[in-house]
Residue frames as a rotation matrix with the C-alpha (Angstrom) as fourth column:
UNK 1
0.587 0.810 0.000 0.00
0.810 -0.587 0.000 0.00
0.000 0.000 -1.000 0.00
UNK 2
-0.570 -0.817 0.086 1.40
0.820 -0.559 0.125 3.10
-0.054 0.142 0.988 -1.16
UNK 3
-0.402 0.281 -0.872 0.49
0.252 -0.881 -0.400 7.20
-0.880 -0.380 0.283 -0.89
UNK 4
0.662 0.719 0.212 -2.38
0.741 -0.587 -0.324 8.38
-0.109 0.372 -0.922 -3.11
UNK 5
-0.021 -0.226 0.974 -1.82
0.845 -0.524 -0.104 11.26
0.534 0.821 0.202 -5.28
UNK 6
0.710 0.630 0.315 -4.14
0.178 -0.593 0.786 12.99
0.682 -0.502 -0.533 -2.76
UNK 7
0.638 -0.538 -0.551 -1.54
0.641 -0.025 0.767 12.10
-0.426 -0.843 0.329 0.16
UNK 8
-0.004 -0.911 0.412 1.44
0.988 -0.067 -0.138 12.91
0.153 0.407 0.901 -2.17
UNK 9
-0.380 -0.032 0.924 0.32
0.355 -0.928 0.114 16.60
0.854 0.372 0.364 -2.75
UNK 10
0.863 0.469 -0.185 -1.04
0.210 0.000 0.978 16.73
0.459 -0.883 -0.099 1.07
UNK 11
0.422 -0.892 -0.161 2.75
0.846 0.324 0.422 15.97
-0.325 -0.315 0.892 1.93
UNK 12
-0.338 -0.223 0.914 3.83
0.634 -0.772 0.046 18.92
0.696 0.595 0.402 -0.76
UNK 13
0.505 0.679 0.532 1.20
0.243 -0.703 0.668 21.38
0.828 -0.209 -0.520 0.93
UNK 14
0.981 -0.083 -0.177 1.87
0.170 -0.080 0.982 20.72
-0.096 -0.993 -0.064 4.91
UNK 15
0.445 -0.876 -0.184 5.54
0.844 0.343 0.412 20.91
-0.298 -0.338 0.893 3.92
UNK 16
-0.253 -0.072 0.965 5.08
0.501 -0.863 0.067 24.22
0.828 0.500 0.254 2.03
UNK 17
0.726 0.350 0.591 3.85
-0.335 -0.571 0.749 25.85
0.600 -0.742 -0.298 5.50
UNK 18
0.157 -0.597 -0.787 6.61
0.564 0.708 -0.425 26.41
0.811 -0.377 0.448 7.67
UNK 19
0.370 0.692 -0.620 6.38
0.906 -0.416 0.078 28.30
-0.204 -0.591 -0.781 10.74
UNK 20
0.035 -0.052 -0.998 8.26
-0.023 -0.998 0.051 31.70
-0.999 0.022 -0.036 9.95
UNK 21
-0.637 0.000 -0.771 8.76
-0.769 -0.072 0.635 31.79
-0.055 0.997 0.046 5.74
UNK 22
0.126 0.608 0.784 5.45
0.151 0.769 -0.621 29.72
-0.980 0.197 0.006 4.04
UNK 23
-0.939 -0.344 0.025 5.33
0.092 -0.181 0.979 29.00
-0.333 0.921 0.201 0.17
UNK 24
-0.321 0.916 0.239 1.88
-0.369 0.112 -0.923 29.97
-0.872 -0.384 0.302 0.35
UNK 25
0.045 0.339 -0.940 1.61
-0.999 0.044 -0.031 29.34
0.031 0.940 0.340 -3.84
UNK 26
-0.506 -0.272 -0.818 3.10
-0.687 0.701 0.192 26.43
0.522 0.659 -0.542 -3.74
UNK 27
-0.790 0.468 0.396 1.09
-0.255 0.336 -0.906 25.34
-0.557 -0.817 -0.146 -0.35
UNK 28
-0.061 0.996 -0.071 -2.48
-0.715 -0.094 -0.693 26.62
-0.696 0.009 0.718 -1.84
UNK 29
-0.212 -0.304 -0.929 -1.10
-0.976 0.117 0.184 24.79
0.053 0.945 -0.321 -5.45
UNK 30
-0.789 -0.353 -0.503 -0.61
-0.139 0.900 -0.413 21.42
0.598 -0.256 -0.759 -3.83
UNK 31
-0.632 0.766 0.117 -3.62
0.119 0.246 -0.962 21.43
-0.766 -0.594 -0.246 -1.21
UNK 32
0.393 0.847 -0.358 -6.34
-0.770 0.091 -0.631 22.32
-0.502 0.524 0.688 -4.39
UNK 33
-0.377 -0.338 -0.862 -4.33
-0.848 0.500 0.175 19.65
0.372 0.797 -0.475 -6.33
UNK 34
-0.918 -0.395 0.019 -4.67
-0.332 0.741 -0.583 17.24
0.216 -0.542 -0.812 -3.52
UNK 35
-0.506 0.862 0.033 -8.37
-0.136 -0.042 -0.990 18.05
-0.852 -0.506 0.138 -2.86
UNK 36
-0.089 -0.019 -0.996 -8.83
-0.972 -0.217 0.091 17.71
-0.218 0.976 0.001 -6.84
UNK 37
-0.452 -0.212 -0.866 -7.87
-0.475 0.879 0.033 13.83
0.755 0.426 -0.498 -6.71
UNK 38
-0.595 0.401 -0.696 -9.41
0.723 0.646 -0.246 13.17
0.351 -0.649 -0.675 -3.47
UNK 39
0.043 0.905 0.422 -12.43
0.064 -0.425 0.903 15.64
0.997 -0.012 -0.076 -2.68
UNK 40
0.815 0.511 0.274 -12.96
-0.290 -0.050 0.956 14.47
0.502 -0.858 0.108 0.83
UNK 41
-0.230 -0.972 -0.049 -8.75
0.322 -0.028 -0.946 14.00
0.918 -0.233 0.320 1.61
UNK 42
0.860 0.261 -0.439 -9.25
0.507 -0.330 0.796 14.55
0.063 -0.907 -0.416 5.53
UNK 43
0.159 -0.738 -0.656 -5.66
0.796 -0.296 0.527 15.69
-0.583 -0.606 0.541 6.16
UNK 44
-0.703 -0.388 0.596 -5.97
0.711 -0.371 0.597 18.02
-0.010 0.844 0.537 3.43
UNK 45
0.104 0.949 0.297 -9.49
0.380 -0.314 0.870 19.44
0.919 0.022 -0.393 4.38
UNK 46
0.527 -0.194 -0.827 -8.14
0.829 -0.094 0.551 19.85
-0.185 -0.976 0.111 8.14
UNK 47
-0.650 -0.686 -0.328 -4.96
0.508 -0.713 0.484 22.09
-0.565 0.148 0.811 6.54
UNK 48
-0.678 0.117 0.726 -7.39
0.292 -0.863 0.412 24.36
0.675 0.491 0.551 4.46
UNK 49
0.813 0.580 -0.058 -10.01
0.341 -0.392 0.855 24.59
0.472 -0.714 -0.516 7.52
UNK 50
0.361 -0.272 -0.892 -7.09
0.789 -0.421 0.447 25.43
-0.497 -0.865 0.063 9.64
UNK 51
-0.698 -0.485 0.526 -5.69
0.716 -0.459 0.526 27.88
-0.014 0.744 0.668 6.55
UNK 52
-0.170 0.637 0.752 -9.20
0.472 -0.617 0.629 29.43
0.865 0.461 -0.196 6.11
UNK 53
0.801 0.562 0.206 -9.58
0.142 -0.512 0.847 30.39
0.581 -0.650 -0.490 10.10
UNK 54
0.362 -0.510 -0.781 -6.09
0.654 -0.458 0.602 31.04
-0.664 -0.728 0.168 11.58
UNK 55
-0.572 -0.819 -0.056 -4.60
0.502 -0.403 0.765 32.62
-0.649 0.409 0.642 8.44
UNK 56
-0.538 0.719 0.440 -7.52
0.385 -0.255 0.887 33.83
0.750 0.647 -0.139 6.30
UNK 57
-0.753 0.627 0.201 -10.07
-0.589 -0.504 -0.632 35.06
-0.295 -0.594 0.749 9.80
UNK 58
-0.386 0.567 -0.728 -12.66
-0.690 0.346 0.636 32.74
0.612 0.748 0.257 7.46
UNK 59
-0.440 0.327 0.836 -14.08
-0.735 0.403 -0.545 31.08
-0.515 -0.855 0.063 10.91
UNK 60
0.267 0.857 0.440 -16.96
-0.428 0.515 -0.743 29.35
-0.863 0.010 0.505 9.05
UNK 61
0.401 -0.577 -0.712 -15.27
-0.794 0.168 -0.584 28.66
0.457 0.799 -0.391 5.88
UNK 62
-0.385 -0.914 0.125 -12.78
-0.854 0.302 -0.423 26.59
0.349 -0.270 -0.897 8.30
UNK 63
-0.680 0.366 0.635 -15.30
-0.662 0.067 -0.747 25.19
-0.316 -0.928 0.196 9.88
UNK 64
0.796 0.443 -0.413 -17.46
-0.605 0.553 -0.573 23.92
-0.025 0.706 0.708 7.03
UNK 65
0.396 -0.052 -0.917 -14.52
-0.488 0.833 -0.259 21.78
0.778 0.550 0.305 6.27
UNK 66
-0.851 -0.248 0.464 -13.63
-0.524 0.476 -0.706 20.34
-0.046 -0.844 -0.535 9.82
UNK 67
0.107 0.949 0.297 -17.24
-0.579 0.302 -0.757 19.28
-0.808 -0.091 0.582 9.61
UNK 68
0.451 -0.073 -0.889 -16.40
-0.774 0.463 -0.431 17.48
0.444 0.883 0.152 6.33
UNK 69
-0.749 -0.394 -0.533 -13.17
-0.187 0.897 -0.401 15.52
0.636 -0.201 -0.745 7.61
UNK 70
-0.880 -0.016 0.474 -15.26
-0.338 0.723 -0.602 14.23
-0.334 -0.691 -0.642 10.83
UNK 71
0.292 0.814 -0.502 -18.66
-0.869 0.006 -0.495 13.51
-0.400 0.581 0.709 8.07
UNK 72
0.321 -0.505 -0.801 -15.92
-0.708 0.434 -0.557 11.60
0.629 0.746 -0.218 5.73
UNK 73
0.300 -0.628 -0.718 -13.74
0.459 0.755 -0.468 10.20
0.836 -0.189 0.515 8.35
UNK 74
0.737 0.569 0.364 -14.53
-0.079 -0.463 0.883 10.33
0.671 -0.679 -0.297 11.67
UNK 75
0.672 -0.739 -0.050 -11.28
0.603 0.507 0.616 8.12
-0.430 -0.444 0.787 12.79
UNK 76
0.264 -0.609 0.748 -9.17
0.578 -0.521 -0.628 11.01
0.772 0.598 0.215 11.34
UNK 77
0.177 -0.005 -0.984 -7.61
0.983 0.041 0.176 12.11
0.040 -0.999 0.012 14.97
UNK 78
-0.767 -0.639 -0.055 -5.71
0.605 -0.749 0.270 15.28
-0.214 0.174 0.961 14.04
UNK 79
-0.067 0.747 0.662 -9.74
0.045 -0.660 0.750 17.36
0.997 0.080 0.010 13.17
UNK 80
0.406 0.669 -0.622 -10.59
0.745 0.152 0.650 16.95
0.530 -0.727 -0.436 16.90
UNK 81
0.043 -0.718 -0.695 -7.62
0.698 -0.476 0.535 18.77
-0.715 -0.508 0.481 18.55
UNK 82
-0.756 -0.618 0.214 -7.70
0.644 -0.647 0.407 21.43
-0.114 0.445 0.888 15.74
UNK 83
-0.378 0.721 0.581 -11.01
0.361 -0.463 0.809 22.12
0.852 0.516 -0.086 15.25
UNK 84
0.410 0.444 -0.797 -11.73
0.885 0.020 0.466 22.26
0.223 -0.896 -0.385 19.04
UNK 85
-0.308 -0.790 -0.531 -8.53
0.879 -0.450 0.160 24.72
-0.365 -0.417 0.832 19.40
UNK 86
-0.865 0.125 0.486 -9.88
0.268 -0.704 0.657 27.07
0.424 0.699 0.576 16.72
UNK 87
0.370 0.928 0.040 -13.88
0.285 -0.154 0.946 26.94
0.884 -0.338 -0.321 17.86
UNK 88
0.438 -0.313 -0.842 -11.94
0.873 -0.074 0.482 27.99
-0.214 -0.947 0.241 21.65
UNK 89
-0.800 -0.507 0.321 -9.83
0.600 -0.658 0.454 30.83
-0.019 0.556 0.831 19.53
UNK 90
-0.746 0.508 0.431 -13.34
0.010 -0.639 0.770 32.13
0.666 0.578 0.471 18.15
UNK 91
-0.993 0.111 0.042 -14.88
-0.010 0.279 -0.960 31.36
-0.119 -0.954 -0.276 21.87
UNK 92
0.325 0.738 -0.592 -17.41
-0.683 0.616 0.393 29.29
0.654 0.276 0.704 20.32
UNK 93
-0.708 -0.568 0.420 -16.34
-0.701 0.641 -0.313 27.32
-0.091 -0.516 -0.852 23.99
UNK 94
0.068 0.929 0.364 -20.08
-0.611 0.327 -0.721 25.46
-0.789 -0.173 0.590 23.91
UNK 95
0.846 0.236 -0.478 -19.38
-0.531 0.450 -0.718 23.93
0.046 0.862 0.506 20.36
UNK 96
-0.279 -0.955 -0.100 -15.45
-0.853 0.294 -0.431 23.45
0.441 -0.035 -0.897 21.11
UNK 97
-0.509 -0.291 0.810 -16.80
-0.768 0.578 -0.275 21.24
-0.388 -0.763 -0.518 23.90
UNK 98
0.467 0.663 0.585 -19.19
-0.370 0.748 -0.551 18.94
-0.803 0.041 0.595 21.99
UNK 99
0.841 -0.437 -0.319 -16.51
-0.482 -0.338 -0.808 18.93
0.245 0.834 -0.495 19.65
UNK 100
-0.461 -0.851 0.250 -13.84
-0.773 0.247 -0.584 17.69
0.435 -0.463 -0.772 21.93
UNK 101
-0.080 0.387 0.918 -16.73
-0.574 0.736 -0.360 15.39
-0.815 -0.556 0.163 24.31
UNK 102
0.910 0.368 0.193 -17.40
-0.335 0.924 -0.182 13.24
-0.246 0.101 0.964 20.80
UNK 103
0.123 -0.915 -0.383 -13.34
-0.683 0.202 -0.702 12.84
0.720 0.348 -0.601 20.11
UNK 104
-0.674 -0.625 0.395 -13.02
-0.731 0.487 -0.478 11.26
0.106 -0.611 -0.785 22.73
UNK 105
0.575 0.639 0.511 -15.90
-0.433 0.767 -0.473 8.54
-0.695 0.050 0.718 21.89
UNK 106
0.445 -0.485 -0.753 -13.46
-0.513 0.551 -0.658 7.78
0.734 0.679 -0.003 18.39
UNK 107
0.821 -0.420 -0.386 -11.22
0.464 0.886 0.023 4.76
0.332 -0.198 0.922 18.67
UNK 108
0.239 -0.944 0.229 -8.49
0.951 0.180 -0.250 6.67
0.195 0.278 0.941 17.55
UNK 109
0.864 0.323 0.386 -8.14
0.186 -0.917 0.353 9.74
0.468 -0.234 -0.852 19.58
UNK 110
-0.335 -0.891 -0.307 -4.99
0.549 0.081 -0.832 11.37
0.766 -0.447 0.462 21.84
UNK 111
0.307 0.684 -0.661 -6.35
0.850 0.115 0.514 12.05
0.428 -0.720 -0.546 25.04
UNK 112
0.085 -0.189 -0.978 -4.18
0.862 -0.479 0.168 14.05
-0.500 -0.857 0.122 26.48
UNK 113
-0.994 -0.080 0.078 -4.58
0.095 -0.973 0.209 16.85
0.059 0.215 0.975 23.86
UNK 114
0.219 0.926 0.308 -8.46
0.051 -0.326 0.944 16.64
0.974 -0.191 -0.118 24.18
UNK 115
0.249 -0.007 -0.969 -7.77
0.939 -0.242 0.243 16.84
-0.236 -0.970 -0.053 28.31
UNK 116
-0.621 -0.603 -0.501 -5.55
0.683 -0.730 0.032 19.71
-0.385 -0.322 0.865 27.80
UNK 117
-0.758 0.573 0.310 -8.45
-0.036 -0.512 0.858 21.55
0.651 0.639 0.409 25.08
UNK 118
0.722 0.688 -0.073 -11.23
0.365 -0.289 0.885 20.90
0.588 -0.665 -0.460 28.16
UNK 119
0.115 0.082 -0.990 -9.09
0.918 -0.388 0.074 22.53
-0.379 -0.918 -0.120 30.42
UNK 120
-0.936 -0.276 0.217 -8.09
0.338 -0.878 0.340 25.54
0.097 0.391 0.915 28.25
UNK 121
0.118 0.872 0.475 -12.17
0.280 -0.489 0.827 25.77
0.953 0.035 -0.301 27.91
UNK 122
0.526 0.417 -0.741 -12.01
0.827 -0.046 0.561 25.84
0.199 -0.908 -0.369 31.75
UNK 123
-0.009 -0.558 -0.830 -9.39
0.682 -0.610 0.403 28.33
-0.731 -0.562 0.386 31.90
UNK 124
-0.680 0.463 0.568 -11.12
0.235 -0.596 0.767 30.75
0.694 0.656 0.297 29.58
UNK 125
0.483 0.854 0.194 -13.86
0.080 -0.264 0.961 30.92
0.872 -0.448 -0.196 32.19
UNK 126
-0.029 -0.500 0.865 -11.47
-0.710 -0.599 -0.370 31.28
0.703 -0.625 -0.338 34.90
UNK 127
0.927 0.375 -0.004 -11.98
-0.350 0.870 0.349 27.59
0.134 -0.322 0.937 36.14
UNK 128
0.006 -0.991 0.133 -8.21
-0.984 -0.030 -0.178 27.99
0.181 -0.130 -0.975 37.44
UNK 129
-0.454 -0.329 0.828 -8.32
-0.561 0.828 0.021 24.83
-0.693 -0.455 -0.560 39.76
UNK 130
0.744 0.400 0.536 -10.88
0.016 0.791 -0.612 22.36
-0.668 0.464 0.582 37.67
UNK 131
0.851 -0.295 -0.433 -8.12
-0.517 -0.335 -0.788 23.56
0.088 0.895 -0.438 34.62
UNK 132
0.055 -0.998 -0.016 -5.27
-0.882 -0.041 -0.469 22.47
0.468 0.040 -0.883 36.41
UNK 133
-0.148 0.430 0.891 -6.98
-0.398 0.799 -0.452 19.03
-0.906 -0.421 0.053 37.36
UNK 134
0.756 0.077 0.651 -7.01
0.380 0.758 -0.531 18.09
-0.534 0.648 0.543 33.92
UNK 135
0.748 -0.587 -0.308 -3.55
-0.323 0.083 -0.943 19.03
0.580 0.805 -0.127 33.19
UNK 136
-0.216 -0.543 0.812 -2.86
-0.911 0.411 0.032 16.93
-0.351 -0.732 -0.583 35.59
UNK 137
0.540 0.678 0.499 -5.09
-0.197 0.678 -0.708 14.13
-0.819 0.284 0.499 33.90
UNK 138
0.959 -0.118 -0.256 -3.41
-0.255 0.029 -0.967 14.79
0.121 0.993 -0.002 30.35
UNK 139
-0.201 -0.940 -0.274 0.13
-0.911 0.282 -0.300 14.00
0.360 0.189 -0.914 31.69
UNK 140
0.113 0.084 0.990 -1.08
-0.370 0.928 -0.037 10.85
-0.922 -0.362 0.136 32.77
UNK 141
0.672 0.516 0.531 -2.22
0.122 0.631 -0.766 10.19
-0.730 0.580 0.361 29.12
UNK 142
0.946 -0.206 -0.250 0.44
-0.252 0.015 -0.968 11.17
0.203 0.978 -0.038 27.01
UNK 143
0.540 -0.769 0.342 3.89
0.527 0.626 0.575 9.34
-0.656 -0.130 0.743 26.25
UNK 144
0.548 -0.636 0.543 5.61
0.640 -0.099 -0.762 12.02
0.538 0.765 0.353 24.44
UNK 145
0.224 -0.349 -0.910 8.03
0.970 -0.015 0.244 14.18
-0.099 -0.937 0.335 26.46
UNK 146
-0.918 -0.319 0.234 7.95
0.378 -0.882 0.281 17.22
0.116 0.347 0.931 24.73
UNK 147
0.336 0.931 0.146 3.75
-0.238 -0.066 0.969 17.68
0.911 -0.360 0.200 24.66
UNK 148
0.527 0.307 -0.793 4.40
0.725 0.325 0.608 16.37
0.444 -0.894 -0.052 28.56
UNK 149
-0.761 -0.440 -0.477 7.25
0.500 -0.866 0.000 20.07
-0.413 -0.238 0.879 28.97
UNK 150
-0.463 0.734 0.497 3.91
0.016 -0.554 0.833 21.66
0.886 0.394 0.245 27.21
UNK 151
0.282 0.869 -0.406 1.86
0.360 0.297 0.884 20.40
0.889 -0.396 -0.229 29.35
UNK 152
0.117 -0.316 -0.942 3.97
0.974 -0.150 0.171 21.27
-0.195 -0.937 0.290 32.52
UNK 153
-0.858 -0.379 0.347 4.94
0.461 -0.866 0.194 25.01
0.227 0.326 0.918 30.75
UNK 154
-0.195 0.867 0.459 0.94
-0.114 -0.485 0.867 25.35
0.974 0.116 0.194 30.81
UNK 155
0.476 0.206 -0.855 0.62
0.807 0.285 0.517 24.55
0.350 -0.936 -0.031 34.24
UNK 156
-0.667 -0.743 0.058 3.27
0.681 -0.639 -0.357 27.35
0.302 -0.199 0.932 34.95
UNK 157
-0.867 0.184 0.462 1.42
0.131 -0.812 0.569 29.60
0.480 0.554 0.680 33.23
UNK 158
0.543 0.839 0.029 -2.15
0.221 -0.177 0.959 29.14
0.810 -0.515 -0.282 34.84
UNK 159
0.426 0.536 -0.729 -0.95
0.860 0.011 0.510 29.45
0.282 -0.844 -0.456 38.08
UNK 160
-0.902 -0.431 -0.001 0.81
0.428 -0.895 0.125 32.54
-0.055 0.113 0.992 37.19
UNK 161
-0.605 0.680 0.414 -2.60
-0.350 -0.695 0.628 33.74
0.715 0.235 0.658 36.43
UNK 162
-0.047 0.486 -0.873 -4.09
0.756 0.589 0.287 32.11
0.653 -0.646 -0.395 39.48
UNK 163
-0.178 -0.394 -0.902 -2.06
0.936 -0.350 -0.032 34.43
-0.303 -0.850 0.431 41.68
UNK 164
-0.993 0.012 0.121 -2.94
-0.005 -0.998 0.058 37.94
0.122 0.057 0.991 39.43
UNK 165
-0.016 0.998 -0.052 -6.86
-0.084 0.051 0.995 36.68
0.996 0.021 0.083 39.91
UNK 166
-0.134 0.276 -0.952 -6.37
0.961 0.270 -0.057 35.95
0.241 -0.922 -0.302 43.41
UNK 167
0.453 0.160 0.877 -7.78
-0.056 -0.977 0.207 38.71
0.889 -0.143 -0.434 45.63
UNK 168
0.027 -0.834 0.550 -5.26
-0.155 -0.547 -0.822 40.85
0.987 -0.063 -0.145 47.41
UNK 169
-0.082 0.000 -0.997 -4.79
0.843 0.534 -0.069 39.95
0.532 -0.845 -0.044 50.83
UNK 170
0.382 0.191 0.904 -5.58
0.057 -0.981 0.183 43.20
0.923 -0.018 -0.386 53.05
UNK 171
-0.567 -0.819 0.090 -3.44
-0.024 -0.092 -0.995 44.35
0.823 -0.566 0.032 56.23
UNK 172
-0.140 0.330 -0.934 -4.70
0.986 0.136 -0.100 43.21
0.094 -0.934 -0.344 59.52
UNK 173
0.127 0.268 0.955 -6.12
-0.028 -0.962 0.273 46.51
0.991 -0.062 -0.115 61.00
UNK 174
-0.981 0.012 0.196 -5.39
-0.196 -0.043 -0.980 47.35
-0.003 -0.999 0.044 64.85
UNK 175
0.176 0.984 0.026 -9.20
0.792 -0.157 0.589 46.17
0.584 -0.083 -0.807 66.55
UNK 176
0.462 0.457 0.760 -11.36
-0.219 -0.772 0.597 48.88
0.860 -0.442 -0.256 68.18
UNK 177
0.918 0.018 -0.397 -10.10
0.387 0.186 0.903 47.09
0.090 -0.982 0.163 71.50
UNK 178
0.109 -0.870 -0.481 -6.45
0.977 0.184 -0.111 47.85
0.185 -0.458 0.870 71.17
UNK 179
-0.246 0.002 0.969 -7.17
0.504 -0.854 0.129 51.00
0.828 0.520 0.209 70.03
UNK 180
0.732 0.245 0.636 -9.30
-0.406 -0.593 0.695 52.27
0.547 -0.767 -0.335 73.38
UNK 181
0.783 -0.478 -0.398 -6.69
0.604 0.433 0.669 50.64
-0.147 -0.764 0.628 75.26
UNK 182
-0.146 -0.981 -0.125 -3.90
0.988 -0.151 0.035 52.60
-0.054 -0.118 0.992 74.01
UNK 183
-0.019 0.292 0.956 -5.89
-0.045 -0.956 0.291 55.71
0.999 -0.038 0.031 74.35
UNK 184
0.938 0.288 0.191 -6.65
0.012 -0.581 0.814 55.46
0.345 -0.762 -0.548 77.66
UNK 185
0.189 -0.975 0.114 -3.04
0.980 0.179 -0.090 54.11
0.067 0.129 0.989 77.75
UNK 186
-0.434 -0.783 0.446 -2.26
0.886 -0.460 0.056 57.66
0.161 0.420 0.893 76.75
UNK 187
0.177 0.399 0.900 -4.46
-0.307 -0.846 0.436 59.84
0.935 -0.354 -0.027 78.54
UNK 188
0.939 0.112 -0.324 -3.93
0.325 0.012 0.946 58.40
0.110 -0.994 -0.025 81.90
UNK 189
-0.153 -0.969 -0.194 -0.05
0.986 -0.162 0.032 59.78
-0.062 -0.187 0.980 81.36
């Protein structure tokens, strides 16, 4: 079994996007080729949904075709964790989550980036502690060690913002009692 045209020019595309210089011609060239020989290409329909709404603003556009790959090919893992991330971006958190609650029904799913995408919803709503209970959950589930320094980098980071949400502790005031004590304290001299 060998790569489809569709894959071949998928491969072309995702390798034309790189993170500081893209070949965006030769990207857009290779992803309409690919989508040309295979219509409903999931990894190819994922990269122009994520093209049309992080790089284009084209929310629904993106959307329409995340909704394709998990129509076509629901066991396509890589739509769940992108499309959730984006619908959380456009704080569409209510869709992100039914989005993220049926990934994790697929066979083929990676928990511990849907864990980490339900806490991010939680820590959007300020749901510090429940947030940092399920990035505690997602390093259980994942076996790469770089996504598991993510994971621990985000943890940092929330409870950095734990502590600018926490309210200020205020300075003990003197009570009323010590107070009339050291008045009369200081009238009886």
């Amino acid at each position: 079994m060998g790569l489809t045209i569709a894959d071949q020019y998928y491969l072309k595309a995702s390798g034309s996007m790189g993170f500081f210089h893209s070949d965006w011609e030769g990207l857009c060239e290779s992803l309409n080729y690919a989508l040309s020989y295979e219509e409903a290409h999931a990894p190819s329909l994922c990269l122009l949904g994520k093209i049309q709404a992080e790089q284009l603003g084209n929310y629904e556009e993106g959307f329409s075709c995340f909704d394709k790959v998990i129509a076509t090919n629901p066991d396509y893992k890589e739509v769940y964790t992108t499309y959730a991330r984006i619908l959380i971006w456009a704080n569409e958190l209510e869709r992100a989550k039914k989005v993220v609650d049926f990934g994790l029904t697929q066979k083929n799913k990676d928990k511990a980036q849907l864990l980490w995408l339900i806490g991010y919803m939680h820590e959007c709503k300020g749901e510090y502690k429940t947030s940092l209970t399920l990035l505690k959950e997602a390093k259980k589930e994942t076996y790469d060690e770089y996504y598991f320094d993510f994971l621990d980098d985000e943890v940092k980071r929330i409870k950095k913002k734990r502590k600018l949400n926490a309210p200020k502790k205020l300075k003990k005031k003197k009570s009323k009692k010590k107070k009339k004590i050291s008045s009369k304290k200081k009238k009886k001299k």
